[in-house]
N, C-alpha and C positions, 0 to 999 in steps of 0.2 A: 846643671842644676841637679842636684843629689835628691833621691827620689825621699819623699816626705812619710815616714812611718808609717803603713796602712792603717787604719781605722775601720772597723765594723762597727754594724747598726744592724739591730732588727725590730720587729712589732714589741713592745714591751720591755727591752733589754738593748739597747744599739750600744756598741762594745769597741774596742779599740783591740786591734789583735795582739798587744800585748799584753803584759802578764795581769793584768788588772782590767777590770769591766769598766769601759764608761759610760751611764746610761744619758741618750742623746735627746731622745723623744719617743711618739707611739705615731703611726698610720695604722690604716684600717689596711687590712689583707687585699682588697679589692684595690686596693691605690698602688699597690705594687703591680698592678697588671695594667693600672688603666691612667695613672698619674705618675707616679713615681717608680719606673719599672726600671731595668737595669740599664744604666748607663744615665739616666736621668738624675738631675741635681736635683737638692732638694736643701731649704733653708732650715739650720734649727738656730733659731735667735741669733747672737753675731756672726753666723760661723755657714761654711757651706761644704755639702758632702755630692759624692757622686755615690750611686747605687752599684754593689759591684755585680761580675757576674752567676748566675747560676750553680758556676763547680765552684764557687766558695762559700755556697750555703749548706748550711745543717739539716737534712731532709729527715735525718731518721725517725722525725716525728710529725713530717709534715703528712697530712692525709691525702691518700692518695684517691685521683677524678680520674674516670672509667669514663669515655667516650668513645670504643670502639671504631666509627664510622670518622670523626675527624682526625682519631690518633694514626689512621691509615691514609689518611689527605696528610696531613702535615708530616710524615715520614718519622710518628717515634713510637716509644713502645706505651706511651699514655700522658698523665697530666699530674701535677702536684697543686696544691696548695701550698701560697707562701709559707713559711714556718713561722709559730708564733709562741715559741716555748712559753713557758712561766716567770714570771718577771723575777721569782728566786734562783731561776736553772742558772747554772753557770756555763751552761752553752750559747755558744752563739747559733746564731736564726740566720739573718741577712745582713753581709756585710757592708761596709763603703770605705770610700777612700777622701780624702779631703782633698775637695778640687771646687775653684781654681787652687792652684798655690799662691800664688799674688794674694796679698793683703795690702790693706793701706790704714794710715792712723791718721782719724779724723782733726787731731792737736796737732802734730810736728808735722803733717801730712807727706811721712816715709811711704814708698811705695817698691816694695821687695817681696821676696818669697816667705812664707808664715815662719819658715823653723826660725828665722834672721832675728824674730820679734823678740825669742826668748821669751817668748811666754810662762807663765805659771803652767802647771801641769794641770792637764783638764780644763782650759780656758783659753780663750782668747784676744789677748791683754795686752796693750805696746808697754815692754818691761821699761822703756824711760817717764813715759804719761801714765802710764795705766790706767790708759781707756780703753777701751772696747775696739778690738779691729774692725772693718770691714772688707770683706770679699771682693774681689775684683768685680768691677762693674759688667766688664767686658771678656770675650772668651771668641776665640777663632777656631771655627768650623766647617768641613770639608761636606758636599753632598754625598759623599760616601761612608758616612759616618765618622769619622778621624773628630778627636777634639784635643784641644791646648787650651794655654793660660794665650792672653791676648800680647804679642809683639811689643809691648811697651818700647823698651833699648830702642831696639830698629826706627818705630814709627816717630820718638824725638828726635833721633837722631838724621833721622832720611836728608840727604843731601850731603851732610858733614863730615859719614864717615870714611874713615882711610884707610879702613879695616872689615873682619871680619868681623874682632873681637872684643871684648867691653873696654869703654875707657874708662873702668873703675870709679865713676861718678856714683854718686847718689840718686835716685828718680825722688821725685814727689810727685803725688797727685792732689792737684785743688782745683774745687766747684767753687766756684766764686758766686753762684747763684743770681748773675746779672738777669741772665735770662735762661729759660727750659727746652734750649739748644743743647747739642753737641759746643755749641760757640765758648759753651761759659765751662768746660770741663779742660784744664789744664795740665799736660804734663811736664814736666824740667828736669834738668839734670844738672848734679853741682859741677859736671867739666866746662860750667859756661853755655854749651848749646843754649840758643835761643828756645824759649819754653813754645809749644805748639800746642793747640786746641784737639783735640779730636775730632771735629769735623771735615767731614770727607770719608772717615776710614769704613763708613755704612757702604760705601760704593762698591757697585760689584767687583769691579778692578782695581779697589785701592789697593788692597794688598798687593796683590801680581805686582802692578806697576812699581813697587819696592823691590821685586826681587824675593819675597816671601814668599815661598811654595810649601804646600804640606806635610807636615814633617810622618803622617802615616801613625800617629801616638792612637793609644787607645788606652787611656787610663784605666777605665771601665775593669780591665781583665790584667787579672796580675801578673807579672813578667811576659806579657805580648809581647812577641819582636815587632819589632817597627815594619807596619808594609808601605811597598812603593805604592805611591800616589799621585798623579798626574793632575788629580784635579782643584781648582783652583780654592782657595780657603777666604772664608767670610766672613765680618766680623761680624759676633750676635750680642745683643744684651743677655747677660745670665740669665735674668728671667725672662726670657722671651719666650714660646710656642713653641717659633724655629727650631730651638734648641735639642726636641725630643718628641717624633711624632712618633706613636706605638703601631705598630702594626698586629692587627688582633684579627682572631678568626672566630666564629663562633658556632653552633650546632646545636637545635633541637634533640633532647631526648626522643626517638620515635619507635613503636616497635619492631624488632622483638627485643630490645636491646632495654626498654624501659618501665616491662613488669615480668613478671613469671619470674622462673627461677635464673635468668639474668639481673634479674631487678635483684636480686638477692646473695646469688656471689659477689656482685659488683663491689661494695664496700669490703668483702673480704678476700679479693682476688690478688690484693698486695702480700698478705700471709701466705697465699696457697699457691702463689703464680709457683713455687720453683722446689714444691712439693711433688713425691709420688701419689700412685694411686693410692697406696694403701694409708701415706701419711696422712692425706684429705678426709678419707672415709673415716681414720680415729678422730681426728678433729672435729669433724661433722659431727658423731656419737658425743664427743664427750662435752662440745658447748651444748649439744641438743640442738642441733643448729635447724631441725626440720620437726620439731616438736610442734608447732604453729603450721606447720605447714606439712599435714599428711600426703598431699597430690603428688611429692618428692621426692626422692627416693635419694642414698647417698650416690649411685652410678649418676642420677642425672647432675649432681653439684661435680663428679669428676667430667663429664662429658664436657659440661658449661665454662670448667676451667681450661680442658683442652681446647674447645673451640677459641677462647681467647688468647690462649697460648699463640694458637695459630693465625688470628687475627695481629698477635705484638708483634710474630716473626717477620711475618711480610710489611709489617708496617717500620720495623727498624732494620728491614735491609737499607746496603746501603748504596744510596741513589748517584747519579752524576747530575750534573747541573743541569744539565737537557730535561732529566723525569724531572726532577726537583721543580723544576719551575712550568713543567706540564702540569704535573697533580695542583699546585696553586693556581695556577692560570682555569683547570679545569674546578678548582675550589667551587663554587658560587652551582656552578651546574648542577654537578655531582650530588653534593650535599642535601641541594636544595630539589632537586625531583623525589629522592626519597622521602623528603617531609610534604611536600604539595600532596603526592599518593596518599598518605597517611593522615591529613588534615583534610582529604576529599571525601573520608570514610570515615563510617562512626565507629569510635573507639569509647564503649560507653564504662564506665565504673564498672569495677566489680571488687565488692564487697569481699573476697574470700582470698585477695590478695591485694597486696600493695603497688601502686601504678603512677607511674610520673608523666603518664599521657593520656587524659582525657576528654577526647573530642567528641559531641552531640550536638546533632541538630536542634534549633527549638522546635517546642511543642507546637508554638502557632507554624500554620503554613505560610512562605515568603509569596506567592503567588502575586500581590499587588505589588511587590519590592521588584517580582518580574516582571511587571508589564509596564510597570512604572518606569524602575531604576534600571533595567535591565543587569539585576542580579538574579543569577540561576542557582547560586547556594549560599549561604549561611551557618558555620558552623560554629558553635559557641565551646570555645575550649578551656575546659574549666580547671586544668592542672596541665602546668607544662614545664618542663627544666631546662634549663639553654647554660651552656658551658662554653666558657669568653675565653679562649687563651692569647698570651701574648708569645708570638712568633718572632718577631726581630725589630727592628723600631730604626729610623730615618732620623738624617738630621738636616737644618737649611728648606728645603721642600718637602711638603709631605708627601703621603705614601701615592702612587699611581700605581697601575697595575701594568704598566711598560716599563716599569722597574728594571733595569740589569739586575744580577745578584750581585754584582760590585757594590750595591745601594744599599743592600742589607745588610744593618751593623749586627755585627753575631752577639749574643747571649753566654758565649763561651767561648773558650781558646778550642775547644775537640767539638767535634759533631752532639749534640746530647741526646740523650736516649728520653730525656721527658722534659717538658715546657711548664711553666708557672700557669696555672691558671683557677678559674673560682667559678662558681656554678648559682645563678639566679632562677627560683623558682615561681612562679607566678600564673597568669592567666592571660585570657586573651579571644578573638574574635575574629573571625577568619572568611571574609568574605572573595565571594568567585563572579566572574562578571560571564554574561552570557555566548560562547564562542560563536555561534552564528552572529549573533548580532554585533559583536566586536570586530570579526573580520569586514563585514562592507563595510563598516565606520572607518577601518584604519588605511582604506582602501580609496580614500579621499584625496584626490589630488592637491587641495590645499592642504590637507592634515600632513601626509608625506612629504608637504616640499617643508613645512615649518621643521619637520623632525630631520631632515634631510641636513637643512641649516646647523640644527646640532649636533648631528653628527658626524657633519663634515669639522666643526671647529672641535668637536673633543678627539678625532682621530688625527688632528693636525695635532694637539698638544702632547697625545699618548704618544705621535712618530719623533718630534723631540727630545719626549721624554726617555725612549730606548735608546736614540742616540745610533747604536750598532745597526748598522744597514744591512749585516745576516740577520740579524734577529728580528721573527718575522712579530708584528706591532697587533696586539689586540684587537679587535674590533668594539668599536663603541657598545653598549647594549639602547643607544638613544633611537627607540625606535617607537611607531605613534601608540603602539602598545605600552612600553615602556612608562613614557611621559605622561600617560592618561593612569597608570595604578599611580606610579609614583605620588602623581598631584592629588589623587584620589586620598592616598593615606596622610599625604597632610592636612588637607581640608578637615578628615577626622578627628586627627590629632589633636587639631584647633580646636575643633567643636565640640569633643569630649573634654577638655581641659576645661572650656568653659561652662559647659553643661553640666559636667558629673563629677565635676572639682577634681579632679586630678591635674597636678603638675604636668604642663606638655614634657619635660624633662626626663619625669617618668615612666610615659609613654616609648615605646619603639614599634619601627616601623622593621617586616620584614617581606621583599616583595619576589611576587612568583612569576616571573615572565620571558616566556619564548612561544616558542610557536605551539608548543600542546600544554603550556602554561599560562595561566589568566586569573594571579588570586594575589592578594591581600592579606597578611596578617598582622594585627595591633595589637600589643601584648605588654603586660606590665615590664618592666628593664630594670629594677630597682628591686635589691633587694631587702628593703623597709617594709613594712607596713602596707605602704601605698597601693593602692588598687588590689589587693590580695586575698579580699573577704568576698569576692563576687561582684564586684562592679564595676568592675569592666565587661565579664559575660552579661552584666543586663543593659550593656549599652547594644548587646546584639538580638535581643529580642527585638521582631518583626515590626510590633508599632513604636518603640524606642528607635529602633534603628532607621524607620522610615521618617521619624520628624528630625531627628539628628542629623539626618542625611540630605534633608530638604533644604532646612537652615544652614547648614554648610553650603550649598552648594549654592543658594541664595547669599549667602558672605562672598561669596567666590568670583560672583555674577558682578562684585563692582569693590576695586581697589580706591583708598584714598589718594594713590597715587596718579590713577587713570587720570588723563588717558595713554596718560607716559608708559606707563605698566603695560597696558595689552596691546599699543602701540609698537613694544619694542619688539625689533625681533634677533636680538642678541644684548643680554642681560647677565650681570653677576661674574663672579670670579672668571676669567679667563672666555668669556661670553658665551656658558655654556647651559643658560637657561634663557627662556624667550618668555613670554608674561608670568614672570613672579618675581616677590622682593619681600622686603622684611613685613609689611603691610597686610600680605595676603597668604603667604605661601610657606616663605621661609621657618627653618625649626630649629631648637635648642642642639648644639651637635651632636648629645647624647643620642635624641631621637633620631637622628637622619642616617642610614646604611651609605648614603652616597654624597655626603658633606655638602647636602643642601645643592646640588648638580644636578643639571639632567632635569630642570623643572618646567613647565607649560602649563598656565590656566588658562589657555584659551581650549585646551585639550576634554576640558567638564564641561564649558559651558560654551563654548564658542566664541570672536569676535562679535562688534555690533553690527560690520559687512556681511561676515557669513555664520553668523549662530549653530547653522547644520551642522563645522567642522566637530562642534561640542559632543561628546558623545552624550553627555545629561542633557539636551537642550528641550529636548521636549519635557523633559520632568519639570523644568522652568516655567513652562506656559502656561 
């Protein structure tokens, strides 16, 4: 099959890479990281595109995100924003390719590769009917990311053939629309073969059991060679989930990296990275770049670019698979004690500069929230930035974190030196629970044996999911600490959504837990409007947060589903939540860091045998 002319697409301009533009449609910059990121299809009316990769985009105007602290966790020298030229540029932004190849015409119902149709130029058209093609329905996919167009030939033909090679038949594809089966979707061939249904090819070994192994394609990335691949291929529906799960990292701005005069190279550290000293200091003079800012001097904006110089060096050396999947593996740690320190202290405004991190206590004292809820702090964070990038993206199962790197489909043919990614600014509420009094609670031998239970079935699926018996398997983080913040920040979530009208959608949960961590943060995720004027910090004032928190936990104290619910003690996906479901517990997957996993409501408020395991149980009475 003769490979199909590439075609690009970007925000405002989606282009074909030949000599003329063709514009496709528009996404928002944020959908290429988090919907439609590379290697993911994507529908524009008859027609279906893949997203290609990274080295075939136009960066020279995309803006470039400064995150320090993750760009040294993910191994590059920083972050970009999609590109989203001007809908008159005649450059391209981001491009794609058209995939599947397979089309089919809903009249003569032909089912071949698109160039075959003769199409008009710029459309999608069966040149005999001239109707509208359609996309293949179907698309075969590897857990290691590998994708194709779906086996058609082979699969009508299984059984019949005498060959390798085509019997120059005709395919057609017909829904006969009996029923909303696999049963009623038909493929034929004009050599006679009897026509077969596609039901069955869903099974995990349909293919195999043909003799179809992965052929190792990666459309995605332009002239890939083909890699060897062992393992076995699936078939998906185009639009299915399956098809493209992202794999994303994300990171609080925190200081020193978030005000002073970091806050302030930062936007212009892309002009100056590969400047001298002396070229930065005319620079500096002649925008007046520290006119606003007398405290500054020009050595300190050269200092601020050396030390990032020196932060991109060691962050784009280059790693072997061993560190590469240390520093990820160590992601979630790392990242996340930095921001717990920095969200445990007050980082109050200041007026005499500009700041994307500010954390205060309220003014009321939580003293009852103490004695009551056993919360020992409360900080209300009234500006915060959190920067999403998209790292590599799964296909068939989603991401775990006993991943091989076999599993990570690359973003590019070469290692790259920076990742797509977009920056959410918002607010948020940051509560810490009190460490003496959480340690005897989690120290309960029925609370231990419930968490025990989950962690022993999520370490079973994480040792699966490595597969390689050198490679040593994660350890769960399911532990009674764990399962008591987790359930904690949904409860809120819920009860903020309803309380202070905020979309739970909008909401995210980011949670702090080890053994000299014990905090909570709930923080707007959206970057609209929503929750961004202060109302989310007034859900964290003292008498706000004491009825919101009561109400919650009285929500909590009894499912519709009970007594099934706090009954069960192996619940949900892959049975690695014990009392929670969609009823009490469950969240939007936007809001959830752990895809709704890892959940316990007996962990707040107790069973009706033993109440004590709860740690809220007495706020109940």
């Amino acid at each position: 099959m003769a490979p199909v002319p590439p075609r690009s697409r970007r925000r405002g301009l989606p282009a074909t890479a030949a000599r003329t533009a063709r514009k496709l449609g528009e996404i928002r910059r944020a959908q290429l990281i988090t919907t439609y990121g590379v290697g993911a299809m994507i529908a524009v009316e008859n027609e279906s595109f893949l997203v290609r990769g990274i080295d075939s985009w136009d960066i020279s105007e995309a803006p470039f995100i400064s995150e320090p602290r993750l760009a040294w966790q993910l191994g590059v020298a920083g972050f970009r924003m999609p590109p989203a030229p001007d809908t008159d540029s005649a450059r391209d932004g981001v491009r794609a390719v058209r995939f599947p190849e397979m089309y089919s015409c809903p009249t003569c119902h032909q089912l071949q590769p698109f160039r075959k149709f003769n199409s008009p130029p710029k459309r999608a058209e069966c040149s005999t009917c001239q109707e509208s093609l359609v996309p293949s329905r179907f698309v075969m996919a590897c857990a290691h990311g590998h994708l194709e167009d779906f086996p058609y030939w082979k699969w009508v033909h299984r059984g019949n053939r005498t060959g390798s090679g085509s019997c120059g038949g005709q395919l057609t594809f017909q829904a006969d629309g009996s029923t909303a089966s696999l049963r009623a979707v038909h493929i034929s061939c004009s050599c006679g073969v009897e026509k077969v249904s596609m039901e069955g090819s869903f099974r995990r070994q349909a293919l195999r059991e043909l003799g179809i192994r992965c052929s190792g394609r990666r459309p995605w990335l332009r002239d890939a060679p083909v890699e060897t691949c062992q393992e076995p291929p699936r078939t998906l529906q185009r639009g299915s989930s399956s098809v493209w799960f992202p794999v994303m990292y994300s990171a609080l701005s925190i200081p020193p990296w978030s005000q002073g005069i970091a806050k302030l190279v930062a936007p212009l550290y892309d002009r100056l990275r590969k400047e001298d000293a002396a070229a930065i200091k005319a620079y500096v003079r002649i925008e007046k770049l520290l006119l606003h800012h007398p405290r500054y001097t020009d050595e300190d904006v050269v200092a601020e670019v050396e030390r990032r110089r020196a932060a991109e060096t060691a962050a784009a050396e280059q790693l072997d698979d061993a560190e590469a999947a240390k520093r990820a593996g160590d992601y979630r740690l790392k990242l996340y004690e930095g921001e717990y320190q920095s969200l445990s202290k007050p980082h109050p405004e200041d007026a005499s500069e500009e700041q994307e991190f500010v954390c205060e206590p309220p003014i009321t004292p939580i003293d009852d929230l103490h004695s009551s809820h056993g919360l020992t702090q409360v900080m209300l964070v009234k500006r915060l930035r959190e920067v999403r990038v998209l790292q590599s993206f799964r296909r068939v199962e989603e991401p775990s974190p006993a991943d091989s790197q076999l599993r990570q489909a690359a973003l590019s043919l070469k290692k790259p030196s920076w990742l797509p990614a977009f920056e959410v600014s918002g607010e948020g509420v940051f509560l810490r629970l009190d460490p003496k009094r959480l340690r005897t609670w989690e120290e309960q031998p029925d609370q231990v044996a419930r968490a025990t239970r989950i962690r022993e079935n999520h370490e079973r699926l994480l040792s699966a999911r490595a597969g390689d018996l050198d490679k040593p398997v994660p350890s769960s983080p399911a532990t009674p600490r764990f399962l008591l913040l987790h359930a904690l920040a949904h409860i809120l979530i819920n009860e903020w959504s309803l309380d202070g009208g905020y979309p739970a959608a909008s909401l995210r949960e980011r949670l702090y837990s080890d053994e000299d961590m014990a905090g909570v943060l709930i923080y707007t995720a959206t970057s609209d409007s929503a929750g961004s004027l202060g109302g989310v910090v007034a859900q964290g004032e003292p008498d706000r947060l004491a009825t919101s928190l009561r109400a919650a936990l009285h929500r909590a104290s009894w499912c519709s589903n009970d007594p099934l619910c706090m009954e069960s003690e192996a619940s949900g996906a892959d049975s690695l939540n014990a009392a929670a479901c969609h009823a009490c517990l469950l969240l939007p997957e936007t809001s959830c860091e752990n895809n709704n996993i890892l959940l316990d409501r007996a962990a707040l408020v107790g069973t009706p045998e033993t109440p004590s395991i709860g740690f809220f149980h007495e706020a109940l009475k």
